[in-house]
KEMI-661445 format. One record per residue (C-alpha): residue number from 1; residue in one letter; x negated, y, z. Coordinates in Angstrom, 2 decimals, always signed. Layout:
- NUM:A:X:Y:Z
...
END
This chain:
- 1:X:-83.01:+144.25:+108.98
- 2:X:-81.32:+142.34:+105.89
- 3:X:-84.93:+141.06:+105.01
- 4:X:-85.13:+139.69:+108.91
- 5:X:-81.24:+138.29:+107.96
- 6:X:-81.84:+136.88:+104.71
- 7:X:-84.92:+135.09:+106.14
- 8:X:-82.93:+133.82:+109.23
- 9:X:-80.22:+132.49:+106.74
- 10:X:-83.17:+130.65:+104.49
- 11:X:-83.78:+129.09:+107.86
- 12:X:-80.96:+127.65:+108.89
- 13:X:-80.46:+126.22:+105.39
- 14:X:-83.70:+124.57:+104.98
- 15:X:-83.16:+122.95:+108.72
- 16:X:-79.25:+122.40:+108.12
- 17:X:-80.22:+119.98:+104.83
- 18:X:-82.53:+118.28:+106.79
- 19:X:-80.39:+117.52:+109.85
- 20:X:-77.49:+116.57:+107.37
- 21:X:-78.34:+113.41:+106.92
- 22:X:-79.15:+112.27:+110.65
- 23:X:-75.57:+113.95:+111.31
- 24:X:-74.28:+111.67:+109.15
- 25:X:-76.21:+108.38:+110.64
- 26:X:-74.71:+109.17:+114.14
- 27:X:-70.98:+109.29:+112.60
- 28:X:-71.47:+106.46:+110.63
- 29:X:-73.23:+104.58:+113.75
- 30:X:-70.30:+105.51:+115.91
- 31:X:-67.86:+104.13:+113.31
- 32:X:-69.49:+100.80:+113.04
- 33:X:-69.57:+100.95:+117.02
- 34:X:-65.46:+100.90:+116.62
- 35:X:-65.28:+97.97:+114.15
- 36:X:-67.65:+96.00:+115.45
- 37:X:-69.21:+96.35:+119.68
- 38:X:-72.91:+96.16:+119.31
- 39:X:-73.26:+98.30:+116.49
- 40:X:-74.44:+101.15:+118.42
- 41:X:-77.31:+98.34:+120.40
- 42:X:-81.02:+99.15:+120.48
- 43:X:-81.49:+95.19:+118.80
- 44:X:-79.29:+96.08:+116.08
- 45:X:-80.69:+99.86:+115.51
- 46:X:-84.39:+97.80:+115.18
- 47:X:-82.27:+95.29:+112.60
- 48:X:-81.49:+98.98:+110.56
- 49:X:-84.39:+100.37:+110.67
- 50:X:-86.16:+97.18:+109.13
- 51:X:-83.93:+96.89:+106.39
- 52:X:-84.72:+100.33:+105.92
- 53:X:-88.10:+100.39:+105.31
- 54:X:-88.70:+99.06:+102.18
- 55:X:-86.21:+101.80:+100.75
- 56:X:-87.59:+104.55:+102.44
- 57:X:-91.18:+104.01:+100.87
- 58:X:-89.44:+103.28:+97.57
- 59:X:-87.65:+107.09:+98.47
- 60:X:-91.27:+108.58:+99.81
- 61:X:-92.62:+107.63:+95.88
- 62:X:-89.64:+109.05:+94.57
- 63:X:-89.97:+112.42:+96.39
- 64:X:-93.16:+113.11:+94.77
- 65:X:-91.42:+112.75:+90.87
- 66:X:-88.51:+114.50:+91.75
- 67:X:-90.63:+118.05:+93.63
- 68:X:-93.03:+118.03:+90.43
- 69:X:-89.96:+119.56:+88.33
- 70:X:-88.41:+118.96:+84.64
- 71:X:-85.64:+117.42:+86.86
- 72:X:-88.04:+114.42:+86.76
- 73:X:-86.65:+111.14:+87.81
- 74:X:-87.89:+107.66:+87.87
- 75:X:-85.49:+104.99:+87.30
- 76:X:-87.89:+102.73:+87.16
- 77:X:-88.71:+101.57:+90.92
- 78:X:-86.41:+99.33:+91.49
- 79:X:-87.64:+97.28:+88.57
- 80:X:-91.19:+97.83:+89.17
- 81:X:-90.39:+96.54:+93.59
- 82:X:-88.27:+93.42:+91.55
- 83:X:-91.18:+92.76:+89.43
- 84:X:-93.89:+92.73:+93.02
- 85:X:-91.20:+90.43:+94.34
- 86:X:-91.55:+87.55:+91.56
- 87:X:-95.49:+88.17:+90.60
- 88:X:-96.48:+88.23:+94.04
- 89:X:-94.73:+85.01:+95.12
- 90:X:-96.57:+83.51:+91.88
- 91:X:-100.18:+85.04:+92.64
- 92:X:-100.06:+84.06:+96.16
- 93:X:-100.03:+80.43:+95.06
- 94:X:-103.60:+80.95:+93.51
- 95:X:-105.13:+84.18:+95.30
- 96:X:-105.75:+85.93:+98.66
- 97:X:-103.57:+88.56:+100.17
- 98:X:-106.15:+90.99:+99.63
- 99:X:-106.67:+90.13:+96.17
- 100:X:-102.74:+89.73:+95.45
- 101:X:-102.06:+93.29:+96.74
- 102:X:-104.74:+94.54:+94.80
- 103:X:-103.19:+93.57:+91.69
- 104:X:-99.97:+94.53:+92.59
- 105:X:-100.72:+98.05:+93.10
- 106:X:-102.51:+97.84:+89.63
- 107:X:-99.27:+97.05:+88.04
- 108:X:-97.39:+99.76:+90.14
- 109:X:-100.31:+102.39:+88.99
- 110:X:-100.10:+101.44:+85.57
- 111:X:-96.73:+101.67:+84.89
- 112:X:-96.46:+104.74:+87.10
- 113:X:-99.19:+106.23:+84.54
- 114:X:-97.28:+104.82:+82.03
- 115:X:-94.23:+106.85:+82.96
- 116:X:-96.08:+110.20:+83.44
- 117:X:-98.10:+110.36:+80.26
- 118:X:-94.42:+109.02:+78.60
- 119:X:-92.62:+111.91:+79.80
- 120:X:-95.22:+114.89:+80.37
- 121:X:-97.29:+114.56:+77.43
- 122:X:-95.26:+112.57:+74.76
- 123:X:-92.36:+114.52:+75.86
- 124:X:-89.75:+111.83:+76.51
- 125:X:-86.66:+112.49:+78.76
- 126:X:-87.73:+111.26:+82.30
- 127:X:-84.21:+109.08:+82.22
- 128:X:-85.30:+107.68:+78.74
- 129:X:-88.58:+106.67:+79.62
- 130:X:-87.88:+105.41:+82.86
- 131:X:-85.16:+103.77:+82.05
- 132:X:-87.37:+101.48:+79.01
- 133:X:-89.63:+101.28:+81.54
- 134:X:-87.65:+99.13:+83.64
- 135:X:-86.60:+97.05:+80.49
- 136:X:-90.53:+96.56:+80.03
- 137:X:-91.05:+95.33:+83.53
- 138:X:-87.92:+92.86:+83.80
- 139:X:-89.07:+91.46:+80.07
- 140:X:-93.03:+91.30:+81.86
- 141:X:-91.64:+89.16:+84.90
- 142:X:-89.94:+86.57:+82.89
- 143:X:-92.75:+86.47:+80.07
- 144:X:-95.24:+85.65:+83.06
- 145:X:-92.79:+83.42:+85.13
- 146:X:-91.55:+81.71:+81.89
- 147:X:-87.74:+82.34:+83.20
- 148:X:-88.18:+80.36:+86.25
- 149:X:-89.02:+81.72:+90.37
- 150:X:-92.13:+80.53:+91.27
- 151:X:-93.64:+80.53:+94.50
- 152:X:-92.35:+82.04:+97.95
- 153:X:-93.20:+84.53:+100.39
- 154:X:-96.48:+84.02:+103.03
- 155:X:-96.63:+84.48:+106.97
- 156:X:-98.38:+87.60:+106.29
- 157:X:-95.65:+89.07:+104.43
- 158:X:-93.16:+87.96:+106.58
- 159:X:-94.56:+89.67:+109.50
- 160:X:-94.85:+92.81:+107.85
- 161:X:-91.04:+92.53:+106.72
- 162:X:-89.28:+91.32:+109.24
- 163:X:-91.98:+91.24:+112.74
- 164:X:-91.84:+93.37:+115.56
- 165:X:-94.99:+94.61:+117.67
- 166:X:-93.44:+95.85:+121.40
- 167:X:-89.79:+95.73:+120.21
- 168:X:-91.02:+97.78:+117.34
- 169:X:-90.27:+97.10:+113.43
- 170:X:-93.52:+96.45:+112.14
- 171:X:-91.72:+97.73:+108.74
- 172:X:-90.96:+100.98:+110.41
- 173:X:-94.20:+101.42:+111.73
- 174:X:-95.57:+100.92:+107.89
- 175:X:-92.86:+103.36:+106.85
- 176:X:-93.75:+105.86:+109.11
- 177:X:-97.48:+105.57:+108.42
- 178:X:-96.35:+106.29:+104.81
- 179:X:-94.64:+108.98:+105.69
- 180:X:-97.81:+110.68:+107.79
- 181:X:-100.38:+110.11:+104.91
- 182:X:-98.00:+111.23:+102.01
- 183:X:-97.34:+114.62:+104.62
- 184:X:-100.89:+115.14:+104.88
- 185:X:-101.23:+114.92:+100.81
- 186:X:-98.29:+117.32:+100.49
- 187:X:-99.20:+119.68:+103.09
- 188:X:-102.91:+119.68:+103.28
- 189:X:-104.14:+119.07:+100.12
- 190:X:-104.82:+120.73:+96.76
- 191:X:-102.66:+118.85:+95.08
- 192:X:-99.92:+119.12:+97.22
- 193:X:-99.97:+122.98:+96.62
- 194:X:-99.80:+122.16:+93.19
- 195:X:-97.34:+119.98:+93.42
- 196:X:-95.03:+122.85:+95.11
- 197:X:-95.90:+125.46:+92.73
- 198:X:-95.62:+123.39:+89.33
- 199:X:-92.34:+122.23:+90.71
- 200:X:-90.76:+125.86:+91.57
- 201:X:-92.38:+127.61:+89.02
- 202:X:-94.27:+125.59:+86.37
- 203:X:-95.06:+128.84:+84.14
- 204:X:-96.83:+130.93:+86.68
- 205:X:-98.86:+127.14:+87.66
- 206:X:-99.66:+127.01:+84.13
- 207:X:-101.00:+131.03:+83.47
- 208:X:-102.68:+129.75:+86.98
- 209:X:-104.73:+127.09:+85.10
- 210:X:-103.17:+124.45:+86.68
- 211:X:-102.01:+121.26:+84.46
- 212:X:-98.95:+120.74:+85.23
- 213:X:-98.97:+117.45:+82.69
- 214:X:-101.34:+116.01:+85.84
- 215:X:-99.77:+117.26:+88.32
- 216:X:-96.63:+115.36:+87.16
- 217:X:-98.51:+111.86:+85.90
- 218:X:-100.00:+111.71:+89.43
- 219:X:-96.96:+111.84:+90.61
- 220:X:-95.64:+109.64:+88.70
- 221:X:-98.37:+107.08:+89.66
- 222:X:-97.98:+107.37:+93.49
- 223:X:-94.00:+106.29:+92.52
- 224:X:-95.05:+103.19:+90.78
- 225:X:-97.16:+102.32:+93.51
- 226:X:-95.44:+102.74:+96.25
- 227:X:-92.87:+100.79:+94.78
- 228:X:-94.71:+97.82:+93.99
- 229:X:-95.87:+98.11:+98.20
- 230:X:-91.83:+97.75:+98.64
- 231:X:-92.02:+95.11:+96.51
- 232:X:-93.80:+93.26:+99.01
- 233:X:-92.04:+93.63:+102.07
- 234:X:-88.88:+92.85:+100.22
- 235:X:-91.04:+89.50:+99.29
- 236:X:-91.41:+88.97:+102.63
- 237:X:-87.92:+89.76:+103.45
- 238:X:-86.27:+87.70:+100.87
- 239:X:-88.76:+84.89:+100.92
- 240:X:-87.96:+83.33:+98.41
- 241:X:-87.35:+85.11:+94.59
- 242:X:-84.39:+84.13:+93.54
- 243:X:-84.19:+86.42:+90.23
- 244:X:-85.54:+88.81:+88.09
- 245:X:-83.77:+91.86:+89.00
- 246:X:-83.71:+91.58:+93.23
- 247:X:-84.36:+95.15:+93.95
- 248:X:-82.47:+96.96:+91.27
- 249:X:-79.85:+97.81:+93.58
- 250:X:-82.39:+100.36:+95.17
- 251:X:-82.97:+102.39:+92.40
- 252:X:-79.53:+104.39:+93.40
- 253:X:-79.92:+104.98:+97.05
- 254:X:-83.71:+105.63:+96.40
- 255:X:-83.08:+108.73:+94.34
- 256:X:-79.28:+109.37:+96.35
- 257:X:-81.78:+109.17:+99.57
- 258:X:-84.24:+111.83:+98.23
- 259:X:-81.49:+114.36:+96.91
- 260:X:-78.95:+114.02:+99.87
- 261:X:-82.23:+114.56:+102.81
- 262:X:-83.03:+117.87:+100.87
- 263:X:-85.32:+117.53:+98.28
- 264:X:-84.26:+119.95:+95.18
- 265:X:-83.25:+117.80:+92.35
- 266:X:-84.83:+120.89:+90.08
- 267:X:-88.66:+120.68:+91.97
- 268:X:-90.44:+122.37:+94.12
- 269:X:-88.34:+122.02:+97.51
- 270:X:-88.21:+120.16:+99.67
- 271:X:-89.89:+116.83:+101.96
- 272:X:-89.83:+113.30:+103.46
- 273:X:-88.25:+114.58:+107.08
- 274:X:-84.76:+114.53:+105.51
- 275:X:-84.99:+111.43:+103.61
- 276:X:-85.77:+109.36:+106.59
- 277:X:-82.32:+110.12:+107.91
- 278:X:-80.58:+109.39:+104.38
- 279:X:-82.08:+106.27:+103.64
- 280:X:-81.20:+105.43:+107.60
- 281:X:-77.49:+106.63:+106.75
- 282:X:-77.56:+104.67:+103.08
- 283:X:-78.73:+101.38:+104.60
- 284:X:-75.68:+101.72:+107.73
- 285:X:-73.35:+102.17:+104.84
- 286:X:-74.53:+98.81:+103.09
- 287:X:-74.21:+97.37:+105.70
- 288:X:-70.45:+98.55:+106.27
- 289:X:-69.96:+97.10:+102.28
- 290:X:-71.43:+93.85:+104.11
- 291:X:-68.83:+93.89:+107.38
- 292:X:-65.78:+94.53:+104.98
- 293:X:-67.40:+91.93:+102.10
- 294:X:-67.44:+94.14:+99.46
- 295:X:-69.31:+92.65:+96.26
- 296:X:-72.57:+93.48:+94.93
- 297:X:-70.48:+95.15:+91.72
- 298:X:-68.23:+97.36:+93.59
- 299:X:-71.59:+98.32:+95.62
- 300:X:-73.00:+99.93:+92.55
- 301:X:-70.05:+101.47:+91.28
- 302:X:-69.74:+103.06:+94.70
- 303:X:-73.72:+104.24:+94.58
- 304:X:-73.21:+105.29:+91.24
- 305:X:-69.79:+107.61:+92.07
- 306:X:-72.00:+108.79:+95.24
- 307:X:-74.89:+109.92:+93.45
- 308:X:-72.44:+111.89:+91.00
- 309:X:-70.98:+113.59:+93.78
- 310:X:-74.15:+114.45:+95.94
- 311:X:-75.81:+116.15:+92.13
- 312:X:-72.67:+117.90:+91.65
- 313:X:-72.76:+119.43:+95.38
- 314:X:-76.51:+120.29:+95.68
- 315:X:-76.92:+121.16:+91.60
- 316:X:-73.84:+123.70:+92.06
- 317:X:-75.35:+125.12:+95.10
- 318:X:-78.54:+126.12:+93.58
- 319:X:-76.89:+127.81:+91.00
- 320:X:-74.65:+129.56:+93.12
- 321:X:-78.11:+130.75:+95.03
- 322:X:-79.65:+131.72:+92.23
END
């Protein structure tokens, strides 16, 4: 009977992080509905949900660090979508889109790779090497750009950004096709079993003869790039770059997004199902910071005081559990 309970209770926990964060899109949905009629419209839910998009791949990359354990982090996406942003707008002036992407998601892969082999087999803090990182990728934009924006966004990318097919995002679609194939990987792979069981308990993995250095380098590669991919619609978004640092104010939500839909900051728990409805809530609250004109300095002091406050809650809770 208290096995049956305990179990029951595990339940409701799992399912009551997850539904968290939707909760918290449908008050924050029905508060923007009382400042400003319309808020609440189908139009302006498909505005949200493209706006979110870019941020919830950015957040699908950054699950995969953060459930391979070591508390591993990567502070680095936001630089490596704001580096996509300006190379891409400069490579499209010469190359194909098929070509352009390619590269891109060569320069996501390597510095993911970077990033893992920094921190799992040098041994550098993840925040550390992250963190230089995204030094290394601002100082690569403006070598290669020579300090100056070049180029602007295509059609293409446009479409993907900011289009619809049937009333639907064409973003959200990509975002949710994200979502399915990363599921699959986690779920019905080998290496997403790994991924669980070097996150929750990387000893046993290890006396198991799994590498958990690989496990957490891959992971750290599917990060970079799926970051550089958010790079693109943000390209297409934007339109034109107009700096070097464009999506560094994701790098906050995308790891606030991850820990607030469930995901254990400490590995091995958790999923994408909750972070869809955090990055949903995140990106209703920008736009609140938008409706009352807040700056783009108080934004990130805000993010910043958030994140604080959501690792306090959930780190204290798994101690308290364990």
């Amino acid at each position: 009977m208290k096995l049956e309970w305990n179990k029951l209770k595990q339940t409701f926990q799992v399912k009551g992080k997850i539904l968290l964060p939707f909760g918290l899109v449908i008050i924050l949905l029905l508060i923007g509905q009382a400042f400003s009629p319309g808020f609440f419209s189908l139009s302006h839910l498909a505005h949200i949900v493209t706006l979110a998009a870019p941020l919830g791949i950015m957040a699908v990359g950054q699950t995969f660090v953060i459930l391979s354990g070591k508390e591993d982090v990567d502070f680095s996406s936001g630089a490596n979508a704001s580096l996509t942003i300006v190379l891409a707008a400069l490579l499209l002036q010469r190359y194909s889109h098929g070509i352009t992407t390619l590269i891109i998601l060569a320069v996501g892969l390597i510095s993911g790779l970077l990033n893992g082999i920094g921190v799992r087999v040098i041994g550098i803090p993840p925040l550390i090497m992250t963190f230089c990182s995204s030094m290394l990728l601002y100082g690569v934009g403006q070598a290669i750009t020579r300090g100056m924006s070049i180029g602007t966004s295509t059609p293409i990318l446009t479409f993907m950004a900011l289009g619809r097919i049937a009333g639907i995002p064409v973003a959200f679609l990509i975002w949710m096709g994200i979502i399915i194939l990363s599921a699959v990987i986690l779920h019905k792979t080998t290496y997403g079993r790994w991924l669980y069981a070097a996150g929750s308990n990387p000893t046993a993995t290890h006396l198991a003869g799994i590498s958990n250095k690989v496990v957490g380098i891959v992971a750290y590669a599917l990060s970079g790039v799926l970051s550089s991919f958010a790079g693109l619609l943000y390209l297409g978004r934007f339109s034109i770059p107009s700096g070097f640092k464009m999506a560094e104010i994701y790098t906050l939500p995308c790891i606030m997004a991850v820990i607030l839909g469930g995901t254990n900051f400490f590995g091995g728990e958790g999923g994408f199902t909750g972070s869809i409805g955090s990055v949903l809530a995140l990106t209703i609250l920008d736009s609140f910071f938008t409706i009352f004109n807040i700056s783009q300095a108080w934004r990130t002091v805000m993010y910043g005081l958030l994140l604080v406050v959501i690792l306090i809650f959930f780190v204290r809770r798994e101690k308290l559990r364990i």
